[in-house]
N, C-alpha and C positions, 0 to 999 in steps of 0.2 A: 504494500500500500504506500503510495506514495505521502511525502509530509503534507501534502494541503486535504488530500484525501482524508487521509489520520484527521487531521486537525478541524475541517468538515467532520466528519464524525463523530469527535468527541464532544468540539463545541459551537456547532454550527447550527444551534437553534438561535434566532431572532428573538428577539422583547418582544416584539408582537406576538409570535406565536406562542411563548411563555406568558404570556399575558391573555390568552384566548382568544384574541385577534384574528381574522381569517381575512388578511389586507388583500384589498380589493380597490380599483377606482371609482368609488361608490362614498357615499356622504358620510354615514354613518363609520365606517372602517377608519375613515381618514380623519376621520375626529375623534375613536375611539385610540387612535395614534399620535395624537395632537397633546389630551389626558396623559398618556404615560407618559410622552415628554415630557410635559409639566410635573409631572410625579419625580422623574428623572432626574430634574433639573439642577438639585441640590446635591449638597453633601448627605446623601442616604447611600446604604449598602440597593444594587439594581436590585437584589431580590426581593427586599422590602417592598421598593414601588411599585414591585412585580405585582405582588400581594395586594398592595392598596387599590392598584387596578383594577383586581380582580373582585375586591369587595363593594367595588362604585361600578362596575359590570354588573354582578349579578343583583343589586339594588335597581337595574333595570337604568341606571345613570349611564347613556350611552349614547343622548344623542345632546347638542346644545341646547334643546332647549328642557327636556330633561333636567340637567342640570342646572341650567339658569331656575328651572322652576323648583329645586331640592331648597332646602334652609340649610344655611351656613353651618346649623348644630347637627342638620342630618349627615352633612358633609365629614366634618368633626371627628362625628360617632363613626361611620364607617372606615376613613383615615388610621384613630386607633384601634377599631379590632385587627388590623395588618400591622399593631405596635409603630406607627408611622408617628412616631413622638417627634417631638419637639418644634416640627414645624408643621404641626396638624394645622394648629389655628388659619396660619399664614397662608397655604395652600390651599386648605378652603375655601379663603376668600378670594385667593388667586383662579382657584378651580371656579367658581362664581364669575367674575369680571372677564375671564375667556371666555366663557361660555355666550356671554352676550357678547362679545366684542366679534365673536362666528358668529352671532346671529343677525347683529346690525350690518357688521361693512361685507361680511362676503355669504349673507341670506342662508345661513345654517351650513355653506357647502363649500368645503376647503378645494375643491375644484377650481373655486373661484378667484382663490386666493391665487393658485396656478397662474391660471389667466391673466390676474395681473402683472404677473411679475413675468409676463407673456414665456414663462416656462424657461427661463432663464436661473441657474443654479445660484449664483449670487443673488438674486432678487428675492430669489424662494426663502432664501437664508435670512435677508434684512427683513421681508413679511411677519416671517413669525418670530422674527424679536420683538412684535410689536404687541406679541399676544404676551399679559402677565405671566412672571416666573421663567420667560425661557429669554435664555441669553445666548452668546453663539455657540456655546456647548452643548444648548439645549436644541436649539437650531441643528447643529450637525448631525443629533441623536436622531431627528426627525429623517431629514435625509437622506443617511443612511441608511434606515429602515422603509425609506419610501422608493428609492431607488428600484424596488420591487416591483412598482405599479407604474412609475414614474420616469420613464425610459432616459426623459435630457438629464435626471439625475446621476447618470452611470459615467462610468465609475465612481464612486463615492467612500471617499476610505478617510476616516478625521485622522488626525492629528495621534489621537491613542491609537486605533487601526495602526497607521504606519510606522510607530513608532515598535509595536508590538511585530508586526511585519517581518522590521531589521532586528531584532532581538531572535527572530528566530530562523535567519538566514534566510529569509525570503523576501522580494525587489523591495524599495520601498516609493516606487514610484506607483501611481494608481493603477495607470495603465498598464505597465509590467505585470501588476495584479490582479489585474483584471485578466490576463490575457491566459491566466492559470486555470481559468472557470469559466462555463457558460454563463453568459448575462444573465439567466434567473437567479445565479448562484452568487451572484456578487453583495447582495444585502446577508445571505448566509455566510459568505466569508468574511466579511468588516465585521457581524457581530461575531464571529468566531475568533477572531484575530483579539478583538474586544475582551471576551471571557477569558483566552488563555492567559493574557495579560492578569488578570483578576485574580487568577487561580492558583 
């Protein structure tokens, strides 16, 4: 087995699909990916916000306005049963104020948000800094994982990605690493490059 193969293998599962995501170019997917960024966005352990995702998922908190319509303390309460301490409060209200900020400027449907930034990988980037809690770490977590659905996305490998890349003898230019995997396989390799790092 070759090393990226191994390395696909061991940790080539995406946040999204540890998160229960089944990413798609559909509204709700790409918002339900928007959330774990925002979750993401701090200093928390991923698995944690994995967690928190999952319990504002199955609370049926999945689409903006959903959310925009929870209360701050429903927010709260679900944040800590996933033990999402210490910056429950903050995220919840961050979780709240994105939520409408998707529903007023890009009408519930991060598609739109595409559009604007007429699909352009920088633009996509500056976009959702504008949504609370995600800054350009939060930003890169996005497209990374979106690169999946997202084709002008690709190659897409941040800063941890490539840095994890050359730690393991492998190119650290995007395109080199890309060139290791079929394009469906390049948001599972950035997050796998991701996790080895982690681990």
């Amino acid at each position: 087995m070759t090393a990226v193969a191994d390395l696909l293998d061991r940790h080539g599962t995406t946040y999204a699909e540890q998160a229960g995501i089944r990413l798609r170019d559909t509204p709700a997917p790409l918002y339900r990916l928007l959330v774990l960024t925002q979750l993401c966005a701090i200093r928390i352990r991923a698995d944690t916000a994995v967690a928190a995702a999952r319990e504002l998922f199955a609370a049926k908190l999945r689409t903006p306005r959903a959310m925009a319509d929870s209360t701050w303390q429903q927010r709260v309460d679900l944040l800590g049963r996933a033990h999402y301490v210490r910056y429950d409060e903050s995220t919840a209200t961050a979780l709240g104020e994105g939520a409408e900020l998707v529903r007023r400027r890009w009408r519930g449907d991060l598609r739109r948000l595409r559009e604007e930034a007429g699909r352009d990988p920088a633009a996509i980037g500056r976009l959702l800094r504008e949504v609370p809690r995600i800054g350009p770490v939060g930003a890169d977590v996005f497209r990374r994982e979106a690169q999946l659905v997202w084709p002008e996305l690709r190659p897409f490998f941040d800063r941890r990605a490539l840095t994890a890349a050359a730690g393991l003898g492998l190119p650290r230019s995007p395109d080199a690493l890309a060139a290791l995997v079929p394009g469906d396989d390049l948001a599972r390799l950035a997050a796998a490059l991701v996790r080895s790092a982690l681990s």
